[in-house]
C-alpha positions in Angstrom: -7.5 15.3 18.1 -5.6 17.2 20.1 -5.7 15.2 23.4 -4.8 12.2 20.4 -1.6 14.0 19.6 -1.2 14.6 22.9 -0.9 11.7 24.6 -0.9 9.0 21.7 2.1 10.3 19.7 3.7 12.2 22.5 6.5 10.8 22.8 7.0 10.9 18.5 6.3 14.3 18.4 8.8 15.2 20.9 11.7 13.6 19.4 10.7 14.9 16.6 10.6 18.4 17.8 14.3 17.4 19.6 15.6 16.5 16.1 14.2 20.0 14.4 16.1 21.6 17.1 19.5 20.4 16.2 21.3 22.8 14.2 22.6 20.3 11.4 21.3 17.8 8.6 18.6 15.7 10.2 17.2 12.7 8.5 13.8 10.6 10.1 12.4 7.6 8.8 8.7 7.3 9.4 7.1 4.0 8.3 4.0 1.9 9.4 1.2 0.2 8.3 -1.8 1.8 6.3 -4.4 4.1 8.4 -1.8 4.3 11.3 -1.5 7.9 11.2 1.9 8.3 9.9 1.3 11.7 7.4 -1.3 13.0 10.4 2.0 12.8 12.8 4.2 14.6 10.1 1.4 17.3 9.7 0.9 17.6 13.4 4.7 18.3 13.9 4.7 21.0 11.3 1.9 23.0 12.1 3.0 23.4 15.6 5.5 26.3 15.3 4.7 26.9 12.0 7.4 25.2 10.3 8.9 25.7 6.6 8.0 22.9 4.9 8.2 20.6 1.5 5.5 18.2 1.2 4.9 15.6 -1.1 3.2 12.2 -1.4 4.4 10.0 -4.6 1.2 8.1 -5.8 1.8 4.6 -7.9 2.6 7.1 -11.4 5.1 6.9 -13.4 8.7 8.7 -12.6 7.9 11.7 -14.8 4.8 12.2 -13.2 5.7 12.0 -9.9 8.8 14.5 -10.4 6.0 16.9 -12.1 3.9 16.8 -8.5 7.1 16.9 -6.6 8.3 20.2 -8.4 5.1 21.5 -7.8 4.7 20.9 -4.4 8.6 22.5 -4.0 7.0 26.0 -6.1 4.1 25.8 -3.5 7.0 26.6 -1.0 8.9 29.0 -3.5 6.7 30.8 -5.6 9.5 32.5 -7.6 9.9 29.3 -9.4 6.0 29.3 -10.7 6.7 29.7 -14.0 9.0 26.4 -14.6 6.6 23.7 -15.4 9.1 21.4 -13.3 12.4 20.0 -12.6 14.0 18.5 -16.0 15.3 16.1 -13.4 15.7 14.5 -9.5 18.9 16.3 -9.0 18.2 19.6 -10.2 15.0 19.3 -7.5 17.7 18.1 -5.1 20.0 21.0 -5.9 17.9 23.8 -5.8 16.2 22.3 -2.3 19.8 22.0 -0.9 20.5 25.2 -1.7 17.7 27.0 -0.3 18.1 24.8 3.3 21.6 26.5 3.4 19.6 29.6 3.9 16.9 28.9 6.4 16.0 25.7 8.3 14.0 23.4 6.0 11.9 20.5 6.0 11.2 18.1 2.7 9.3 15.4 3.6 8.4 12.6 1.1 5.7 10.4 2.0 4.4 7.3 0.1 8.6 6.7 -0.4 7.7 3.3 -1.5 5.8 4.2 -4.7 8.6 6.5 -5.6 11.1 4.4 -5.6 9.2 1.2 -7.8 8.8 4.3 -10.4 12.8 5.0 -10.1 14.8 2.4 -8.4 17.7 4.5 -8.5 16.2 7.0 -6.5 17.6 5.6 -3.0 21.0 6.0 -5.1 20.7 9.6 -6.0 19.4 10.9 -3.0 22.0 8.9 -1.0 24.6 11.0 -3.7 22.6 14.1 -2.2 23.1 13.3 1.3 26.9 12.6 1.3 28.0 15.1 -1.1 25.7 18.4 -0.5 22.8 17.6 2.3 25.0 17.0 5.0 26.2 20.2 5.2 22.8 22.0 5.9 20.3 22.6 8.6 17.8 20.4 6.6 14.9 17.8 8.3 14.6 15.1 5.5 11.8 12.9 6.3 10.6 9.7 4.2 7.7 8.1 5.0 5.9 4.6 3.8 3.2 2.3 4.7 5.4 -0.6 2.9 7.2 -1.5 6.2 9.1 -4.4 4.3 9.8 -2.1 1.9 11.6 0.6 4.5 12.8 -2.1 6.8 15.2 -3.5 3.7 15.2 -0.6 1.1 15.7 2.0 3.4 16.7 0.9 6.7 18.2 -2.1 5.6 22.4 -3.1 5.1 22.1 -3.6 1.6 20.0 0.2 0.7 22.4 2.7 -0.4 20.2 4.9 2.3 21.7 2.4 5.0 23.4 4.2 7.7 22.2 7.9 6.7 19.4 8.0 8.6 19.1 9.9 12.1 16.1 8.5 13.5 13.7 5.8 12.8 9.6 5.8 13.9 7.6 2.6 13.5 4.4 3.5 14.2 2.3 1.0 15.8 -1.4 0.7 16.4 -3.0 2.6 19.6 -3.1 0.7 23.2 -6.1 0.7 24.5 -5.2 3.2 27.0 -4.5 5.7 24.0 -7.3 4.7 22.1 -10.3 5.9 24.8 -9.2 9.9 24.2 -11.3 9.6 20.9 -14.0 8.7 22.8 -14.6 11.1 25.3 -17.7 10.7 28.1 -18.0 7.4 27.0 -18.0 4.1 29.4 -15.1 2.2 30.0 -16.6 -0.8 28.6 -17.8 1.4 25.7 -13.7 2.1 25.5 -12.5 -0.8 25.2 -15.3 -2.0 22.8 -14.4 1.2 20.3 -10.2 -0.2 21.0 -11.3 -3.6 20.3 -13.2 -3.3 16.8 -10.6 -0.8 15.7 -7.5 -2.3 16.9 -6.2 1.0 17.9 -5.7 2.4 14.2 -6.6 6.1 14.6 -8.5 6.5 11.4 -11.0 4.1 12.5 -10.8 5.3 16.0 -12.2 8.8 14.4 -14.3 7.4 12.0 -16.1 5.2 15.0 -16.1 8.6 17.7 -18.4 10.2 15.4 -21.6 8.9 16.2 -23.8 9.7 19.7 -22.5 5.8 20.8 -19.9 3.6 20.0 -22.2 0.7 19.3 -24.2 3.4 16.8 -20.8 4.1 15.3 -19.7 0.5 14.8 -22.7 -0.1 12.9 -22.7 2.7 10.8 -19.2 1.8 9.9 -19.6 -2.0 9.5 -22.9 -3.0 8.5 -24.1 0.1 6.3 -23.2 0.0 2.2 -22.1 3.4 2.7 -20.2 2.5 5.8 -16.1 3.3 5.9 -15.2 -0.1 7.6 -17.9 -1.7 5.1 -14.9 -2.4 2.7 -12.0 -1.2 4.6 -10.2 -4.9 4.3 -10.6 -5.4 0.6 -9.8 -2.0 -0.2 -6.3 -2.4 2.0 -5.6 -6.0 0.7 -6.0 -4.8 -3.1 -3.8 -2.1 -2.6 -1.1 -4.3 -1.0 -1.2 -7.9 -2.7 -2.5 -9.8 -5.3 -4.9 -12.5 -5.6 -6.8 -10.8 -2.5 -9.4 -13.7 -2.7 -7.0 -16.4 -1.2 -6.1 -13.7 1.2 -9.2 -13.4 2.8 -10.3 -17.2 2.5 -6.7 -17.1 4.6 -7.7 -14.3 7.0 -11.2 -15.8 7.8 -10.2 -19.6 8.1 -7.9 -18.4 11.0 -11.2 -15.8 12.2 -13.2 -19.0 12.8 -10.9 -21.0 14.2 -8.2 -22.6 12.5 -4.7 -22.2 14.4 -2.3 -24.4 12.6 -1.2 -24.2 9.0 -3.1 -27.6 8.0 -6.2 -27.0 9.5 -6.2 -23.6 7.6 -5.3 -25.2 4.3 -7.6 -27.9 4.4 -10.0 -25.0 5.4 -8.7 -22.6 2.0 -8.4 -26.0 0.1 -4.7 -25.3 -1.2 -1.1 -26.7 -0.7 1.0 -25.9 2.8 3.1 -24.4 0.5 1.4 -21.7 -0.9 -0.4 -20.8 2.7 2.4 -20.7 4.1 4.0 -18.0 1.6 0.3 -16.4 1.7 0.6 -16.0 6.2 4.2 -14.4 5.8 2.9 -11.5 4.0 0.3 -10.8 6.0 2.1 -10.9 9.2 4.3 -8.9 7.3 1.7 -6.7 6.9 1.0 -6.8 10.8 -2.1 -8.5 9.9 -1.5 -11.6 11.7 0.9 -13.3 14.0 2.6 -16.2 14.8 2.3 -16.4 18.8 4.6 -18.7 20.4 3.8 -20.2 23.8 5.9 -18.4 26.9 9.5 -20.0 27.0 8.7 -22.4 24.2 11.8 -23.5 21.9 10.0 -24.6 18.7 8.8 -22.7 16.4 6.8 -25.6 15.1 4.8 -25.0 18.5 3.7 -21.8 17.6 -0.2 -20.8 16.5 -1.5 -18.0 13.5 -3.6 -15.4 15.3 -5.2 -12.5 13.6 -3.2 -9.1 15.1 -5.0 -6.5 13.9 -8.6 -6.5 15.6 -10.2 -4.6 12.8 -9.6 -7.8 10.6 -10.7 -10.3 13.4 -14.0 -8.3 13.8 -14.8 -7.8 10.0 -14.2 -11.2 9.3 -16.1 -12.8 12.1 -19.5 -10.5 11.5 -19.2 -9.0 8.4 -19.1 -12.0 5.6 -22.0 -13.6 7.1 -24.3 -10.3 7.5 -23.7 -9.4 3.7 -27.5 -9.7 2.3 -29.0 -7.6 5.2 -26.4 -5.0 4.8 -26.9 -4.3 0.8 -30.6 -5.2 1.2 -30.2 -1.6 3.8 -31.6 -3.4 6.9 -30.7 -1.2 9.7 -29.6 -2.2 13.4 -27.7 -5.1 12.2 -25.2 -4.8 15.1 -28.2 -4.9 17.9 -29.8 -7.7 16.2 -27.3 -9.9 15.1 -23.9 -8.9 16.8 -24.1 -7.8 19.9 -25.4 -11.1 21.7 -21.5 -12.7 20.5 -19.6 -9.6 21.5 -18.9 -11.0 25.2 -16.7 -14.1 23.7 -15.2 -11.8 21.0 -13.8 -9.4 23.5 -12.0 -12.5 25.6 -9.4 -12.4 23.9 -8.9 -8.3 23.3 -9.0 -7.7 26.7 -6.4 -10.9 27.5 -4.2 -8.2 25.1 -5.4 -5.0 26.8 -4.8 -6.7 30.3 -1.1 -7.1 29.0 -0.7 -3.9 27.8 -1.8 -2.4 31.3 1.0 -4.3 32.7 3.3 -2.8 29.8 2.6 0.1 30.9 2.9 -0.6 34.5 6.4 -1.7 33.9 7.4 1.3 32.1 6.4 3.4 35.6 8.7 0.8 37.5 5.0 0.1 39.5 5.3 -3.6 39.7 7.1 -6.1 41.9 9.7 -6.4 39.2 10.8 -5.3 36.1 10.2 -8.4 33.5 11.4 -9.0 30.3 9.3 -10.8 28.4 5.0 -11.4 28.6 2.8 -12.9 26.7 1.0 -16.1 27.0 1.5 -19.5 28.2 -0.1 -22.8 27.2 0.8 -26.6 27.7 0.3 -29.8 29.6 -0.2 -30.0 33.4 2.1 -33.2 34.2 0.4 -33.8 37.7 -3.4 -33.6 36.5 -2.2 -34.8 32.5 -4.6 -32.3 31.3 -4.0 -29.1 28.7 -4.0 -25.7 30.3 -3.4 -21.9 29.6 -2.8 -18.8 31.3 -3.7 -15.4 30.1 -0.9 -13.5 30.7 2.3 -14.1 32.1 5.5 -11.5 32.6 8.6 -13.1 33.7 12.8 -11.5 34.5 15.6 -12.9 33.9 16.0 -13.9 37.4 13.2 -16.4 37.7 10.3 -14.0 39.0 6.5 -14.4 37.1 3.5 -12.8 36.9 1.0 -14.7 36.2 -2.8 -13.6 35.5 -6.2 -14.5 34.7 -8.3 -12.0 32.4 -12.2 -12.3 32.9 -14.7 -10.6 30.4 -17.8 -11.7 32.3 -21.2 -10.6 33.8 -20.3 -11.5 36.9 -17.7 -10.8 39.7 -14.7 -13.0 39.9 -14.7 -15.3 42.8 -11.7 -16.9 45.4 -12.3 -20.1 42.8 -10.4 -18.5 40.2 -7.7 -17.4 42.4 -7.5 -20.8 43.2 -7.6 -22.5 39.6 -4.9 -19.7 38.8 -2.8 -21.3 41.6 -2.8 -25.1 40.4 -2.0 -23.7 37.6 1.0 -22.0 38.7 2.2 -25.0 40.3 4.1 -26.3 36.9 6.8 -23.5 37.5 8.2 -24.8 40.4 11.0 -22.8 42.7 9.8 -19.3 40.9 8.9 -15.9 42.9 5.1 -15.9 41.6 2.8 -13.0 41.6 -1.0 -13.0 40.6 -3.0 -10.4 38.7 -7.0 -11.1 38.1 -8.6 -8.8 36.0 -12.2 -8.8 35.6 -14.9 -6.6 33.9 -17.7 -6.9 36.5 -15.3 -7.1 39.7 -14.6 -9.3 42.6 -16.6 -11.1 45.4 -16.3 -10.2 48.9 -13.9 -13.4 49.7 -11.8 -12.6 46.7 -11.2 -8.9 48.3 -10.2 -10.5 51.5 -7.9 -13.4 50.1 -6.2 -10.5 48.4 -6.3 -7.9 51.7 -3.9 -10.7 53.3 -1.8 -11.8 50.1 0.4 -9.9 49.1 1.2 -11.7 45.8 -2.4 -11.5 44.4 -3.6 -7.9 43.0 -7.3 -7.7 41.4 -7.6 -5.0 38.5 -11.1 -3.9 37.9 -12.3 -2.2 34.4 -11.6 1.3 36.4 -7.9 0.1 37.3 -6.6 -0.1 33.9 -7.2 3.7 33.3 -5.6 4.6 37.0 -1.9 5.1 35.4 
């Protein structure tokens, strides 16, 4: 885990370290979705140095009960204060914690924010009170942390939040990269990597849960397809925590899993009104569940297609539904037997992501032809051959200049006959600076190597390449 921390959340613990250093009233706002690792970051930063600490994680309680915990987890810290059963309100806690931060540099962190604030909606208020009035004037580190991201986006972060303003820093922890992802797997092939990033979709929990078995494909079965299993009932569990009616939910989530793009082919496929789907998709993209992916340089948002964002999802709902009986019957090897052989066409698409992530990260380093500004991918009509086409990835700057590449997830080396497909392709963006990428899992013919030995524009990236950075 330490490699994890290392290189995964660098850059978070860092600035969180550079904000601890300051020698005033510090105030982060941590937030993400549910298994990201948000309270593991928070930990990680305060056991290294050994850092004075209040911790405490509101739960879906009532106010009273949740002050009750807080005041205990504040006597943890101070121990002379063991004999008060607990604060006989929020601002007493906030008073005697202010107090004590004028003595010695202090962090209160309160996780699960969300949960606190439906208990007491005037808790934003009061602390805000806090803030202005006494915090302000310490060396305290307040942190609040929540998995609700609409929640801190408008009730913490947001204009209208009494919090708005007040904050120092914000952290929105996002899913792993792929690159990120392979520490938790160790010795482990590359393919094997990416396999482990793509059922997990980067979410460190999983990523853990996953590492702990001799193999990745042992550890996706015994997560998946075992009763026991973590993953078993991992999107139920997170949907029931989240929303109601979590039926519809999933009917939503796997409709899209098998297929269906467009809002009317997945409500003919859930069998209710536009309407109601289309109320059903925002709050699961708001959930970073899914996405709505709009074609490169498109206008309309009409044009755009649902995707399914977080992998974990994707996978479960592709494999898991239909392998059900065998699982809770305890038939073992149910990923050898009845997954594996359709693994090859469900990693096409997670490595058309991991290939653009590679070139994220390649642009960060300043090690491409130029700096672009947007990348994602491109689809439409070919107006000289009349026919539909897409391209994998493409990157493009302000100034006209593309990348454009091809991702290949096949047994077999890529040939000059993609290159040249790529090209024809290519041909709709007339009077741009183009340069081509071709990734492939199994590597490149002989020709291939030489076409790209005397073009300067074309640069293959093998399986091996995308961990070179």
């Amino acid at each position: 885990m330490k490699k994890f921390f290392d290189e995964g959340r660098m850059r978070e613990l860092r600035s969180l370290e550079e904000l601890y250093g300051y020698n005033e009233f510090t105030f982060a706002v941590i937030y993400g979705r549910r298994r990201v690792g948000k309270t593991s970051l928070i930990n990680e930063f305060i056991n290294r140095g050994d850092k004075k600490a209040i911790r405490f994680t509101a739960t879906e309680n009532t106010d009273t009960v949740n002050l009750e915990k807080f005041s205990q987890s504040v006597f943890e810290v101070y121990p002379e204060l063991s004999s008060v059963q607990s604060f006989p309100k929020w601002e007493s806690a906030f008073d005697y914690i202010t107090r004590q931060s004028k003595k010695e540099k202090l962090i209160l962190v309160i996780d699960e924010y969300p949960y606190l604030a439906k208990a007491n909606p005037a808790i934003s208020s009061e602390l805000q009170r806090h803030i202005d009035l006494h915090m302000q004037n310490t060396n305290m580190m307040l942190i609040l942390c929540g998995s609700s991201m609409s929640f801190m986006e408008k009730q913490v972060l947001g204009y209208e939040s009494p919090l708005y303003g007040r904050r120092t820093a914000q952290y929105k922890l996002m899913p792993l990269d792929y690159y990120d992802s392979a520490a938790f797997f160790g010795n482990a092939s590359i393919e094997d990597k990416l396999l482990g990033y793509a059922v997990t979709g980067g979410i460190p929990l999983y990523l853990k849960v996953i590492s702990r078995w001799s193999t990745v494909e042992k550890g996706i079965d015994k997560a998946f397809f075992t009763k026991e299993g973590f993953l078993y009932e991992e999107p139920h569990n997170l949907l029931k925590q989240e929303l109601r009616e979590p039926a519809l939910y999933n009917s939503v989530i796997t409709a899209i899993a098998n297929g269906s793009t467009k809002l009317i082919e997945i409500s003919a496929k859930v069998k209710e009104e536009d309407s109601k789907v289309a109320k059903y998709i925002r709050n699961l993209i708001d959930l970073v569940i899914l996405e709505k992916e709009l074609s490169m340089f498109a206008k309309n948002e009409r044009d755009g297609i649902y995707r399914i964002r977080d992998n974990m999802y994707r996978f479960w709902h592709r494999f898991v539904p239909d392998a059900v009986t065998l699982i809770e019957s305890g038939y073992e090897n149910i990923y050898e037997k009845k997954v594996k052989q359709f693994i090859p066409d469900f990693m096409g698409q997670v490595f058309e992501a991991v290939c653009e992530q590679y070139l994220l990260r390649l642009n960060v380093k300043d090690r491409l032809p130029f700096l672009f500004d947007n990348i994602g991918r491109w689809w439409g009509g070919n107006p000289l051959t009349k026919k539909e086409m897409e391209i994998d990835v493409i990157a493009s700057s302000k100034d006209g200049k593309l990348i454009i590449g091809e991702c290949k997830w096949k047994n077999k080396e890529v040939g000059s006959d993609v290159y040249r497909d790529l090209k024809e392709k290519a041909a709709v963006f007339t009077g741009k600076e183009i340069h081509y990428y071709l990734f492939s899992k199994s590597g490149f013919t002989r020709n291939l190597k030489e076409d790209a030995a005397n073009d300067s524009r074309l640069t293959l990236v093998s399986q091996e390449d995308l961990f070179r950075l």
